[in-house]
C-alpha positions in Angstrom: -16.5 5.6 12.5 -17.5 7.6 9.3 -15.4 7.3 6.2 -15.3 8.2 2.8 -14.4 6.1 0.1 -11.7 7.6 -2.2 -12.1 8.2 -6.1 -10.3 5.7 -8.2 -9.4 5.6 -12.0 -10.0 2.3 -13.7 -10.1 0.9 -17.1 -14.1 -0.5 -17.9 -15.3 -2.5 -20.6 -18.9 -3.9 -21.1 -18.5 -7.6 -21.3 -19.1 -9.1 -24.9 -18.5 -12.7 -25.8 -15.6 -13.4 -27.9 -13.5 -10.3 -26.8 -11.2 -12.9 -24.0 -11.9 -10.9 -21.5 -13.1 -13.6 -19.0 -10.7 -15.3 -17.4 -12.5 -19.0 -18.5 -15.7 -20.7 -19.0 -17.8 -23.5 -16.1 -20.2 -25.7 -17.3 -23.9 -24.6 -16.3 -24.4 -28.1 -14.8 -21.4 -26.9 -11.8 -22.3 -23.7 -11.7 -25.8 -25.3 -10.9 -24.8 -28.1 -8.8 -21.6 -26.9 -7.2 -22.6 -22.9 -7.2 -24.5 -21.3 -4.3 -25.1 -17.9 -6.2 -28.2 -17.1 -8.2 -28.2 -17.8 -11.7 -30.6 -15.4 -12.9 -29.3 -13.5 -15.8 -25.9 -15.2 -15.9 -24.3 -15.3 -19.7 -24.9 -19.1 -21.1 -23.0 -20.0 -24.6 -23.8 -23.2 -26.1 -20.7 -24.8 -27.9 -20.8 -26.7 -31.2 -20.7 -29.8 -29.1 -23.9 -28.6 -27.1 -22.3 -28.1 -23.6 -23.4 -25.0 -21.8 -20.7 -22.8 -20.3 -20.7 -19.3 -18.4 -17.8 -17.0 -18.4 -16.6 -16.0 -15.2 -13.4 -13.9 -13.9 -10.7 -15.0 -11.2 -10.0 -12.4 -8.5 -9.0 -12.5 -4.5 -12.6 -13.2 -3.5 -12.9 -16.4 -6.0 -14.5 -16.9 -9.2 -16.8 -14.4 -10.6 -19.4 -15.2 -12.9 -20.5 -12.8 -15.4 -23.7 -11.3 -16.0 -25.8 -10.2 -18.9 -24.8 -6.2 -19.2 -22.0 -6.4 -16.5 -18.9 -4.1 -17.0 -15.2 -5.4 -16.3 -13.6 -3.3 -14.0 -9.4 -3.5 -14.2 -8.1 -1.6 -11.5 -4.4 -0.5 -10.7 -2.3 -3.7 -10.3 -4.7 -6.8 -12.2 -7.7 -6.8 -10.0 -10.6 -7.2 -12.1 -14.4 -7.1 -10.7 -17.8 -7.1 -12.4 -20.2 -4.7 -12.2 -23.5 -5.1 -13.3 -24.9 -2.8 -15.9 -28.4 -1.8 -13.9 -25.6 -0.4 -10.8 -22.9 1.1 -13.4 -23.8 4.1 -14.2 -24.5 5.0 -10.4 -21.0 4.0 -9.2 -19.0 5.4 -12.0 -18.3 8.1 -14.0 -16.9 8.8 -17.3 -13.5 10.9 -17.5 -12.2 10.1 -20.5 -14.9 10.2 -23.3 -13.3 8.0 -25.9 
């Protein structure tokens, strides 16, 4: 079967530290030795007391870490994904140019 995936509206916002729009912060050393996802451009902030962290999102598939350039998709009733800034601007397109 052949389908076609509908248009949606969402609300997008490039990622930038300090903004709260992660959902929380892991220590690199889990994300390293408890992760079993690449960590090849994920976001690292070193705190004042030196431990590494990288922001991530909560949705229904789990935690999702964020990515240097990646876009925060909020769609129609909370879900939140990320997108990642090289993909963007082939899956979406602006409507509102504010």
């Amino acid at each position: 079967m052949k389908s076609r995936r509908i248009p949606l509206e969402s609300e997008v916002d490039k990622y930038e530290v300090g903004k709260g729009m992660e959902d929380g912060f892991c220590l690199w050393t889990d994300v390293i030795t408890k992760g079993w996802i690449s960590t090849d451009g994920l976001i690292k902030i070193t705190r004042p007391d030196g431990s590494v962290v990288c922001p991530f999102i909560q949705n229904r598939r789990g935690m999702i870490f964020i990515r240097e350039d990646d876009y925060i998709i909020y769609e129609e009733g909370g879900e939140r994904h990320c997108c990642g800034g090289d993909k963007f601007h082939l899956r979406f397109q602006e409507t509102d140019p504010a």
